[in-house]
C-alpha positions as CSV (number, residue, x, y, z in Angstrom):
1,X,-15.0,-29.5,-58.2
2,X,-13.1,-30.7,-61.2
3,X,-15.4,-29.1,-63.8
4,X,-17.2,-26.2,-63.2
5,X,-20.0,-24.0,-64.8
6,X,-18.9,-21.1,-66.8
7,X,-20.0,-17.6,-66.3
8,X,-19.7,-16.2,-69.4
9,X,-22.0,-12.9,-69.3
10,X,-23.4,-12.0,-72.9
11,X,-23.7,-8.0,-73.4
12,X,-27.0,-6.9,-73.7
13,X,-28.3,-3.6,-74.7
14,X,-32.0,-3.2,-73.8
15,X,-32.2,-0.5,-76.8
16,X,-31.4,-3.0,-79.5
17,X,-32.4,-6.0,-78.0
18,X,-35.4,-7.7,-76.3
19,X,-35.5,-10.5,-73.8
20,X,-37.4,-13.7,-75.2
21,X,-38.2,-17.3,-74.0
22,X,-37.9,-19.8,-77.0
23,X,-39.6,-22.6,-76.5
24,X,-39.8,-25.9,-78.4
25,X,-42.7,-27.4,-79.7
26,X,-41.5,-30.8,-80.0
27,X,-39.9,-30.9,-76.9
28,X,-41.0,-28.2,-74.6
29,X,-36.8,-27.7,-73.8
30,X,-37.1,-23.3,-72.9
31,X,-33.9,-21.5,-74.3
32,X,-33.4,-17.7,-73.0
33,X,-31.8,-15.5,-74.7
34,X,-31.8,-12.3,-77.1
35,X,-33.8,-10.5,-80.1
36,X,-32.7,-8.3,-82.0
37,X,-35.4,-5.5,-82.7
38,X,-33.8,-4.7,-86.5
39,X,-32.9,-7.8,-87.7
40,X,-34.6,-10.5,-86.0
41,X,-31.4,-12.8,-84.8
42,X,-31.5,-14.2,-81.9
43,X,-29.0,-15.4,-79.3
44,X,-29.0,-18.2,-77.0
45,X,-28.5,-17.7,-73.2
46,X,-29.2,-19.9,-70.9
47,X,-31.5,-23.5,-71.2
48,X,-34.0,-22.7,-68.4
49,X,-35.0,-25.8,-66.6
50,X,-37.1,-24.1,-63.9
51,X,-38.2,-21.4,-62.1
52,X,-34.8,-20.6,-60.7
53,X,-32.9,-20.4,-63.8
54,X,-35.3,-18.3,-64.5
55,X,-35.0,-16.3,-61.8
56,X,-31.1,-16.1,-62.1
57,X,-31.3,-14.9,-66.1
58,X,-33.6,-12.0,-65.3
59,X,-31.4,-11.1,-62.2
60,X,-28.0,-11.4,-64.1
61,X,-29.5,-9.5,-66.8
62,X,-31.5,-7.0,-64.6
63,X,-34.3,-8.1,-66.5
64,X,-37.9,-6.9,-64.0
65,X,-41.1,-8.5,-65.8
66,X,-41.2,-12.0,-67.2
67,X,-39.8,-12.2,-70.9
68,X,-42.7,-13.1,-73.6
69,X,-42.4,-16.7,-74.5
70,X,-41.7,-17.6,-78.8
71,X,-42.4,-20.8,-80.3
């Protein structure tokens, strides 16, 4: 393939931060990503289309119960 998708791995640290779903009123588009338990920022993952990037965030990220969904 000429273009191909990147597989940038974020750090996350499960003591400072908290596995969300964000998803869009407006839209219903579903962003995963990253809280931050002190300050609140978050940071963008993955778009999740369906249940299979869904499935490959939580398994790259080791991540065993469904994140809670934010609005």
């Amino acid at each position: 393939m000429l273009f191909r998708k990147k597989n940038t791995v974020i750090p996350y640290d499960p003591a400072a931060q908290k596995p969300i779903l964000r998803k869009s009123i407006c839209t219903g588009e579903t962003t995963a990503g990253f809280k931050d338990i002190k300050t609140g920022v978050y940071t963008d993952v993955m778009l999740i289309r369906d249940t299979r990037d869904l499935q490959e965030f939580m398994d790259t990220y080791g991540i065993t119960s469904k994140p809670e969904t934010e609005y």
